[in-house]
C-alpha positions as a printed NumPy array, in Angstrom:
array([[  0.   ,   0.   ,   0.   ],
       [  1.455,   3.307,  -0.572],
       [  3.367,   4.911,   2.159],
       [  3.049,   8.478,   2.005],
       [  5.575,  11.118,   3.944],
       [  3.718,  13.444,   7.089],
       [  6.761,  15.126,   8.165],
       [ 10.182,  15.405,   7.657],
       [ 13.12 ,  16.175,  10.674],
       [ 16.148,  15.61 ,  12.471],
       [ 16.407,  13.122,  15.657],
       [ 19.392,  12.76 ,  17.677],
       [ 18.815,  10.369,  20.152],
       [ 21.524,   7.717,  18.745],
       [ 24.139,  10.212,  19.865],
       [ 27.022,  11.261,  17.078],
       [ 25.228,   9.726,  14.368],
       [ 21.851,  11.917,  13.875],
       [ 19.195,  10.183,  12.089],
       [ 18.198,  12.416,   9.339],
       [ 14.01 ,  12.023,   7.748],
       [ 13.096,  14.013,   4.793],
       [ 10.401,  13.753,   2.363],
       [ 10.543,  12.087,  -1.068],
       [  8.924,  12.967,  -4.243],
       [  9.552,   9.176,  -5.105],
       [  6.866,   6.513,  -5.537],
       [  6.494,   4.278,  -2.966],
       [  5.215,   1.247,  -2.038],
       [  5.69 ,  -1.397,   1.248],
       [  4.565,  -4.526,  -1.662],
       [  7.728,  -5.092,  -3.308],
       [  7.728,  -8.22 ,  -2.171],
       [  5.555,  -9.396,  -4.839],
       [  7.396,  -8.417,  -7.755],
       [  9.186, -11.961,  -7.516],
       [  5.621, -13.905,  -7.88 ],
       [  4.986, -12.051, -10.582],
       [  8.113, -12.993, -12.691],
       [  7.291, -16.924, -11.746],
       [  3.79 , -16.071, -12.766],
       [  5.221, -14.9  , -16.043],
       [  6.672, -17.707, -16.42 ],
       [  4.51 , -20.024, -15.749],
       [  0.978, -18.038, -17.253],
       [ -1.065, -18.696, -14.362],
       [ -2.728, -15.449, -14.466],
       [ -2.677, -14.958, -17.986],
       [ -4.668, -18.159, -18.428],
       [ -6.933, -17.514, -15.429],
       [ -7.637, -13.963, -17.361],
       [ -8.276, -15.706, -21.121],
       [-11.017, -18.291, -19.713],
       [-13.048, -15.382, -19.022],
       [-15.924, -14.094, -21.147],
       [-15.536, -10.181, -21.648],
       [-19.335,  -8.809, -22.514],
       [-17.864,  -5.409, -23.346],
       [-16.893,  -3.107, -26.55 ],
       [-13.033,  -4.131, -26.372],
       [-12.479,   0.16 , -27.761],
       [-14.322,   1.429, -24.602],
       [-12.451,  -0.925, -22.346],
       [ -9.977,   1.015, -19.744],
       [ -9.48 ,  -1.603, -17.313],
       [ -8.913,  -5.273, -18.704],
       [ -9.946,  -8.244, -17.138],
       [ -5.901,  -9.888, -16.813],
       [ -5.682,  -6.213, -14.999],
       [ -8.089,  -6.333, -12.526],
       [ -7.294, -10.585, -12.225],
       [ -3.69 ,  -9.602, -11.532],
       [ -5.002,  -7.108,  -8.759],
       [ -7.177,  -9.169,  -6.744],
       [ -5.239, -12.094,  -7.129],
       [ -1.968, -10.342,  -5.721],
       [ -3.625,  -8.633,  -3.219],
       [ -5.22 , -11.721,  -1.846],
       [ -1.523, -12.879,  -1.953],
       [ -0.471,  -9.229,   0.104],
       [ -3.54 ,  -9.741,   2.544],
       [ -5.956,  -7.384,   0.795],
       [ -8.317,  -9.824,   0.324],
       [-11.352,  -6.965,   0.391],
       [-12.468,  -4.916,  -3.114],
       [-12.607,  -1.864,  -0.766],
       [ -8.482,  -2.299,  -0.311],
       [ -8.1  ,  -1.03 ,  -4.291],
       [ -9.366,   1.926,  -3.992],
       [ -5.855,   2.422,  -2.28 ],
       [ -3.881,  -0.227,  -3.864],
       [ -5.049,   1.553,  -7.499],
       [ -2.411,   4.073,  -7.373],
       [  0.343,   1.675,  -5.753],
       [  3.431,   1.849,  -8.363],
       [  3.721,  -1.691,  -7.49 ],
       [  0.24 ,  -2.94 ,  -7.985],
       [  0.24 ,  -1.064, -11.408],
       [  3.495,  -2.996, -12.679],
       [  1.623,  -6.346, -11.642],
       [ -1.146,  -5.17 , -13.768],
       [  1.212,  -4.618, -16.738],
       [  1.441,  -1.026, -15.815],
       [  4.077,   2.124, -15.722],
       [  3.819,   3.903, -11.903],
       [  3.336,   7.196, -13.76 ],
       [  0.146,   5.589, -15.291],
       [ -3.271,   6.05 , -14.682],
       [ -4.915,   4.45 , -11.747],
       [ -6.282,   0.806, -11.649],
       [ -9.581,  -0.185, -11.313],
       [-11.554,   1.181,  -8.367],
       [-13.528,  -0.6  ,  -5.745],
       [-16.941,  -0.14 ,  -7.808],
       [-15.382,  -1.578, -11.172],
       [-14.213,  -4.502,  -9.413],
       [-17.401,  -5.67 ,  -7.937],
       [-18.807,  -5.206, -11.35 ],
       [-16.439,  -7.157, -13.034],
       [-16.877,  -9.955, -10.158],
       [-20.973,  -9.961, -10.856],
       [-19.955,  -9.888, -14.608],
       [-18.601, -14.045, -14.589],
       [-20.898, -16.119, -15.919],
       [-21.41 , -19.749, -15.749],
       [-19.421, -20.581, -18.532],
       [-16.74 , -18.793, -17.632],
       [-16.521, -20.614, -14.275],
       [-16.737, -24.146, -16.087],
       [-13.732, -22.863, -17.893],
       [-11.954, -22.08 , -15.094],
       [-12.407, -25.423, -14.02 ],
       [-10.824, -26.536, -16.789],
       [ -7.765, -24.168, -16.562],
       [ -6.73 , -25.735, -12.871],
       [ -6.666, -29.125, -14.2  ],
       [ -4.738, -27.782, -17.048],
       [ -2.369, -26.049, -15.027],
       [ -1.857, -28.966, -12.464],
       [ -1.14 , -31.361, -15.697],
       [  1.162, -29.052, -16.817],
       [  3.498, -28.371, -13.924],
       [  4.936, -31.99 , -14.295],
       [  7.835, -32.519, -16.113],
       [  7.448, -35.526, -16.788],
       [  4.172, -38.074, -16.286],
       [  3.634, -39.396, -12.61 ],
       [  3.637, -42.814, -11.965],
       [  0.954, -42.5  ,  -9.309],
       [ -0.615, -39.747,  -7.015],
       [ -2.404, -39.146,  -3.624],
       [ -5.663, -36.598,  -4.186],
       [ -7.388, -35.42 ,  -0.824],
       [-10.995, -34.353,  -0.708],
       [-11.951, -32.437,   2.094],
       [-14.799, -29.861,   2.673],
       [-14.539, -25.983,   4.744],
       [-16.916, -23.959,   6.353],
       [-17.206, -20.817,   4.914],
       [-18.881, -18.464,   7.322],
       [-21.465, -15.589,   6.319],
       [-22.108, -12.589,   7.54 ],
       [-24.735, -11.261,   5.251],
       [-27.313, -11.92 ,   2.857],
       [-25.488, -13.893,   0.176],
       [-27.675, -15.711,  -2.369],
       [-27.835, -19.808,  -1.019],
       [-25.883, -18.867,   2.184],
       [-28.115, -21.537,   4.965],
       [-27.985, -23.012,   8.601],
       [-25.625, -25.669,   8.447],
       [-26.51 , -27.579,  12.025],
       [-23.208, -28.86 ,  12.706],
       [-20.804, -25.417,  12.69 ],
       [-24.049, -23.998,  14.253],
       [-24.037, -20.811,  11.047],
       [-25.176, -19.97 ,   8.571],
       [-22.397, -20.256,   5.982],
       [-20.986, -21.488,   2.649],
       [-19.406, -25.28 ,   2.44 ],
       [-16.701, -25.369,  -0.535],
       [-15.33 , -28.536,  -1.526],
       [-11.822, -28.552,  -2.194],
       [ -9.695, -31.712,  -4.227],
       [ -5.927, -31.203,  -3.428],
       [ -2.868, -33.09 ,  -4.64 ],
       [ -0.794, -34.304,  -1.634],
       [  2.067, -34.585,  -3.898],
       [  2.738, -30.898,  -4.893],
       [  0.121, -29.252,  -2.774],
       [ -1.703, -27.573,  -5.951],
       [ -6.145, -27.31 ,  -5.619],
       [ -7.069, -29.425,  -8.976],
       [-10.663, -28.812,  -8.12 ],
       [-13.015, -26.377,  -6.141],
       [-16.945, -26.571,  -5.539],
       [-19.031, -23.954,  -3.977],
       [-22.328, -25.225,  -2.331],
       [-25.169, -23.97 ,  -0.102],
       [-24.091, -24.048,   3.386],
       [-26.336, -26.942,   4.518],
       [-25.531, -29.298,   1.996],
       [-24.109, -33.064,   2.754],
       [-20.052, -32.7  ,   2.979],
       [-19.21 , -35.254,   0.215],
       [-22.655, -33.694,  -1.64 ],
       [-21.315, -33.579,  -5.473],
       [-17.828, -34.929,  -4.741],
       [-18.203, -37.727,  -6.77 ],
       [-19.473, -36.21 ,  -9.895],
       [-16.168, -33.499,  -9.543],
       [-13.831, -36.569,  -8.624],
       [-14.757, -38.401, -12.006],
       [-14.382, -35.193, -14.226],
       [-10.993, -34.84 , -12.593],
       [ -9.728, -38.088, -12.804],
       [-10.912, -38.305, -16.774],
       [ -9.054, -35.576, -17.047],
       [ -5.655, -36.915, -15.608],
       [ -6.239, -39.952, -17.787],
       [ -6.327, -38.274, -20.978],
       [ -2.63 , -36.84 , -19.887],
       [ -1.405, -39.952, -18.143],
       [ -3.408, -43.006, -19.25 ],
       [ -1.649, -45.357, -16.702],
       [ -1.12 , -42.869, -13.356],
       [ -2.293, -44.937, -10.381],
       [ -4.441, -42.764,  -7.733],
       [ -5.521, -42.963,  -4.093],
       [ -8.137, -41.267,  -3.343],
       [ -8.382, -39.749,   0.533],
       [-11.141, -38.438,   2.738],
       [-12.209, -38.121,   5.877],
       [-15.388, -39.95 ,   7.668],
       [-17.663, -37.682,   6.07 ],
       [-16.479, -39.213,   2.663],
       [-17.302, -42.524,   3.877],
       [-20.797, -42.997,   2.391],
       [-21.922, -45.541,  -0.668],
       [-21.791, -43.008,  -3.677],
       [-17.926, -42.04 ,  -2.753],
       [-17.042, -45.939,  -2.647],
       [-19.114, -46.665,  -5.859],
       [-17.484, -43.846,  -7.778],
       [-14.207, -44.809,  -6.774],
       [-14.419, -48.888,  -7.571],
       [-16.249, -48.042, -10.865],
       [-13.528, -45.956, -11.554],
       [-10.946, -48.247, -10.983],
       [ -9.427, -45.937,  -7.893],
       [ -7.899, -47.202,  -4.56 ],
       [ -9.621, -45.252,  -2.035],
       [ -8.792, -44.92 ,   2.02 ],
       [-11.821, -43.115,   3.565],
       [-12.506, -42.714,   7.719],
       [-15.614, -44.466,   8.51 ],
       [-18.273, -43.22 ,  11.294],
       [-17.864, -45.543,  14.583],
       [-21.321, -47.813,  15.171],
       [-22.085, -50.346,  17.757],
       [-21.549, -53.187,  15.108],
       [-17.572, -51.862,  14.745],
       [-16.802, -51.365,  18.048],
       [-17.945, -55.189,  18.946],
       [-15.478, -56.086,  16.006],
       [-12.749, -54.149,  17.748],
       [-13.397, -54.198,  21.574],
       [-10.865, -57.009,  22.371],
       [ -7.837, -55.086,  20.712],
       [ -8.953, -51.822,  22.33 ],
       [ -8.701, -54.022,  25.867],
       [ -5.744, -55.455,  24.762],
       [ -4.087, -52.239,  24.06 ],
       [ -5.424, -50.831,  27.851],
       [ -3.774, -53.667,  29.212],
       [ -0.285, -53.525,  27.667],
       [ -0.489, -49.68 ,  28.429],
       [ -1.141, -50.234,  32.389],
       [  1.65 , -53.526,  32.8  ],
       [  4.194, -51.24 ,  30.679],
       [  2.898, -47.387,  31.039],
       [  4.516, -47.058,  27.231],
       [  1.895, -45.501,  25.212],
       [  0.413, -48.58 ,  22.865],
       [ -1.138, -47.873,  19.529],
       [ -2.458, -51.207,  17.685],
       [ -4.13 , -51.548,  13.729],
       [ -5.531, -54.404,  13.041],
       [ -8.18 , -55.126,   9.98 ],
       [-11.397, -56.95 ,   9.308],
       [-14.182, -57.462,   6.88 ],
       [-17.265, -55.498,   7.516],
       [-20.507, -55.161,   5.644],
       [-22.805, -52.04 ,   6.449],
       [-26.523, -52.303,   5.673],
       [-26.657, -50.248,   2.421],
       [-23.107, -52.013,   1.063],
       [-23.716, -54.806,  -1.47 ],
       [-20.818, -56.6  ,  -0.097],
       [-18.165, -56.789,   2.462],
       [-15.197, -54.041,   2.419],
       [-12.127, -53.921,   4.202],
       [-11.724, -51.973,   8.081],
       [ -8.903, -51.041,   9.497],
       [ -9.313, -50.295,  13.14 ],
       [ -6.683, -48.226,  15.387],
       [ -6.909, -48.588,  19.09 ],
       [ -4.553, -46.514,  21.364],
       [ -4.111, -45.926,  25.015],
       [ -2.309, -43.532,  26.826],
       [ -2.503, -40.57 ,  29.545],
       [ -4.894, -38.966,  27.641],
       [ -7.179, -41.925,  27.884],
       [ -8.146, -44.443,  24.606],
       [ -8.921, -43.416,  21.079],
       [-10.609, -45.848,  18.243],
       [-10.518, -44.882,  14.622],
       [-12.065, -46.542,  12.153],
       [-10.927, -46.25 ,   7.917],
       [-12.055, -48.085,   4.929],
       [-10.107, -49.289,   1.944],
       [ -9.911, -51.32 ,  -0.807],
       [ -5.982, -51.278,  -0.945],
       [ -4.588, -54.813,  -1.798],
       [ -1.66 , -53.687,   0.938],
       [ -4.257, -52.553,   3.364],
       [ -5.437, -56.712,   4.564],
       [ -1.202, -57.636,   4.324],
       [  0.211, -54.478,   5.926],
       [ -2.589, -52.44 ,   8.1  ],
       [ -0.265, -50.134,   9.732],
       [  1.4  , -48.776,   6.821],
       [ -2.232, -48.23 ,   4.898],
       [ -3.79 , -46.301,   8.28 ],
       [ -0.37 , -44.117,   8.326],
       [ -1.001, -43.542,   4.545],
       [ -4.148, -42.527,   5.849],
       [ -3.28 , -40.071,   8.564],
       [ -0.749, -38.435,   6.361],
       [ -3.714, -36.33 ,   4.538],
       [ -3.304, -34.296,   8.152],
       [ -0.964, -32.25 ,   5.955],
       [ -3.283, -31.81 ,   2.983],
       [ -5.299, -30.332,   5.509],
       [ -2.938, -27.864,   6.193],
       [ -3.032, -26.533,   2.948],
       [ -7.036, -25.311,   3.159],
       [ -6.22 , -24.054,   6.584],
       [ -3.83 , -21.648,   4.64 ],
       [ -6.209, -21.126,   2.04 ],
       [ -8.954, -20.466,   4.707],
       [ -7.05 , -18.51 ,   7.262],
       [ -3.972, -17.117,   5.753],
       [ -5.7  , -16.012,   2.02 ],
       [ -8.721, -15.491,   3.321],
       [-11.147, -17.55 ,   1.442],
       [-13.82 , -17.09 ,   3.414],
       [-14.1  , -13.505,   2.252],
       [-17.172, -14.504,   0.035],
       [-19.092, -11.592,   0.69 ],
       [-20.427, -10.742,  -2.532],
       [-23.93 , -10.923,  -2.891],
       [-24.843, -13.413,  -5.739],
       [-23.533, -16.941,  -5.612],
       [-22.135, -16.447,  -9.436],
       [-19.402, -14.125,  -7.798],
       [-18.606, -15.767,  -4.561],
       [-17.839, -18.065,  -6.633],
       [-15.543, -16.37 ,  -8.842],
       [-13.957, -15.084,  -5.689],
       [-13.266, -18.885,  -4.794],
       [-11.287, -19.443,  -7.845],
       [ -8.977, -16.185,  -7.234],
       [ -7.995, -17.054,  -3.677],
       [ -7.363, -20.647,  -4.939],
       [ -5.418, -19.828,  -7.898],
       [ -3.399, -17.129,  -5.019],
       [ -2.2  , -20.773,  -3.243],
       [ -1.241, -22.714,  -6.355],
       [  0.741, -19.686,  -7.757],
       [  2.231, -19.564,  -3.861],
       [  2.997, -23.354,  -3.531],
       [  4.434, -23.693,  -7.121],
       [  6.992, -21.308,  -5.941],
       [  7.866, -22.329,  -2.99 ],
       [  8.598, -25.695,  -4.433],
       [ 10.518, -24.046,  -7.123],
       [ 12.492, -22.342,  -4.599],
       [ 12.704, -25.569,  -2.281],
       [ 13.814, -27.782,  -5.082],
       [ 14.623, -25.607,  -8.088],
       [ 14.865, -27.913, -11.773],
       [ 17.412, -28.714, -13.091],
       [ 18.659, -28.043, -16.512],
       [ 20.036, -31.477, -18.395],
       [ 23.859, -31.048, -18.404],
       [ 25.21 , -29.956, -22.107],
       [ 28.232, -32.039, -23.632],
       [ 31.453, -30.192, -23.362],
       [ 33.042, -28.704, -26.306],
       [ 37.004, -28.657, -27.053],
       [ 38.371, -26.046, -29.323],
       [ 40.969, -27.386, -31.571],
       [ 44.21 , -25.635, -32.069],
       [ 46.93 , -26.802, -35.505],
       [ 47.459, -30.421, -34.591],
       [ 45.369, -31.17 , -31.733],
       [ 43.798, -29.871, -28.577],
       [ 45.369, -26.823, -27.351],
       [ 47.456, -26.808, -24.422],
       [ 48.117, -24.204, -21.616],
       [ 49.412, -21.746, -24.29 ],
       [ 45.901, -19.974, -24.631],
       [ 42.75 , -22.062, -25.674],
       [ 39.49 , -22.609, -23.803],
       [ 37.181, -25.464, -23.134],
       [ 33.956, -24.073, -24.045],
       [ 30.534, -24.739, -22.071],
       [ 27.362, -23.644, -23.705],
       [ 28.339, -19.888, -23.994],
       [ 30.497, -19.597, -21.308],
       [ 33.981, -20.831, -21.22 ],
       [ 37.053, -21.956, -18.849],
       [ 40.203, -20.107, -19.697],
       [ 43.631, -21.647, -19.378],
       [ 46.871, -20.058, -19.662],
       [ 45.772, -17.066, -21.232],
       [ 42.916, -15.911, -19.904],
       [ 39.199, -15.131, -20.661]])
């Protein structure tokens, strides 16, 4: 945001060295630290094909303020923490904000507050299927080379409101009235592949399997042989999830609600694990396995169970899975399990940190909309932090050898040449 001088003086309290403030005709700006994102984002075209699946209604010779523009604004400010439209009318004349947009800092302003939420209430429904299209595009393209097999997470968020947003209902559970997005994440690289707004007292898994089969068609027209596991918590546990994902051919490990029926199965391990936790006073943790067949289920399916004891008391979880390694090697499948803990962590940064939750436009068209900025704000932030954590790199080039009269030239003056660069000897570069 810009920083603009109030006074200018002379303070003295560091003794010989007085600390001198004057004012500064110069342009400032305390977001520098975005200009890096952007030149990744160049590179990679998130925004610029975020921006070109949109549908522009207007005369393209009256437009001032393009739609990459105002994309590139509300996507990096999301990124700086100025997740509201009202923040603009600030962050229009920030010299930074203005080169994100593809601007000069002695250019006119960006788009205002008002021109924002119009271009917001603008999206229309085809637009938004093409932005689904564009994540899965992205995600495909941000492999170098075809995975062999990957992990995708679904998991659900409450999305509070605060107003009178079109579909915004009581949702019994959170005990609000709210929004509940869906979310499908890769545990793999972190990236969103897929996002679902819904009313806020719809069924968690409510749609998932209809957006899990688009997605995974998707990945199979790329990668025809990629193996996936599918992940969800116990609200993901329900007959149309496990249909979609054995019609589909997917291994699947889902939590599974605790009944009367399951607890029977497990009650002697549970003891067991008491016992050994009293004699010993080691914390015990056992997994075990078992068929089980719930009423709705046309046949059996595989349990795992795991049973723990310690000073905290006991704790039974119960997961589901049709993972040949899951009836040979329970432990490892439950830990495979747990591990979506940190695919959880990602929609608590999308949530908390880039304020997703800030769907506080009034039609559901738009809140929607808004969805796909802040998520396309944490794949553009967790595509470079992996680039920075583990940057690519380039296949070495075969060395050339300059020739000199009758052979190889010696420490007289020649160079072994690399790419453009080169390695003097003798003589110098």
């Amino acid at each position: 945001m810009s920083l603009q001088p109030a006074w200018q003086g002379c303070l003295d309290f560091f003794g010989d060295l007085p600390i001198v403030l004057e004012n500064s005709r110069a342009q400032l700006s305390s977001d520098a630290g975005l200009l890096p994102l952007r030149q990744f984002d160049q590179r990679i075209g998130l925004t610029a094909q975020f921006a070109a699946a949109l549908h522009d209604p207007r005369d393209p010779h009256l437009v001032e303020h393009t739609f990459l523009a105002m994309v590139r604004a509300r996507l990096y400010g999301i990124l700086a923490g100025y997740e509201d439209q009202n923040d603009h009318d600030v962050l229009r004349t920030d010299p930074v904000f203005k080169l994100l947009a593809g601007r000069s800092p002695d250019d006119a302003p960006l788009a205002s507050q008002p021109t924002l939420s119009r271009f917001e209430n603008a999206i229309d429904i085809p637009s938004l299927k093409r932005l689904r299209d564009v994540l899965i595009d992205q995600f495909i393209a941000s492999f170098a080379t075809p995975p062999a097999e990957l992990t995708l997470d679904l998991d659900a968020v409450d999305d509070p409101a605060h107003g009178q947003q079109q579909l915004v209902l009581f949702h019994g559970y959170f005990e609000q009235y709210q929004y509940f997005p869906a979310f499908i994440t890769c545990a793999d690289n972190d990236q969103v592949l897929a996002v679902s707004l819904r009313p806020g007292a719809v069924h968690a898994a409510l749609g998932c399997d209809d957006d899990l089969e688009y997605v995974v068609g998707r990945l199979r027209q790329a990668w025809p042989t990629v193996r996936l596991l599918i992940r969800g918590d116990a609200a993901y546990g329900v007959p149309w999830m496990y249909a979609v994902c054995e019609r589909l051919g997917l291994e699947y490990l889902f939590g599974l609600a605790s009944n009367a029926v399951l607890k029977r199965h497990s009650d002697a391990w549970l003891a067991q694990a008491e016992h050994a936790y009293a004699t010993t006073g080691v914390p015990q943790r056992r997994i075990e396995g078992f068929w089980y067949q719930a009423g709705p289920w046309p046949a059996p399916r595989w349990v795992l169970v795991k049973c723990e004891a310690h000073a905290q008391g006991t704790n039974r979880r119960f997961v589901v899975s049709n993972r040949p390694g899951a009836q040979v090697v329970p432990t490892a499948a439950y830990d495979a399990y747990a591990a979506r803990g940190e695919s959880e962590n990602r929609n608590k940064e999308l949530k908390c940190d880039l304020a997703m939750d800030r769907t506080s436009d009034h039609r559901f068209k738009a809140n929607y909309f808004r969805l796909y900025l802040h998520v396309s704000a944490l794949n553009l932030l967790v595509r470079l932090r992996r680039e920075i954590a583990a940057p690519p790199v380039p296949p070495p080039r075969p060395l050339r050898k300059q020739r000199n009269g009758s052979g190889i030239s010696g420490n007289g003056g020649g160079r072994i040449h690399w790419g453009k660069g080169s390695l003097a000897r003798g003589g110098g570069c």
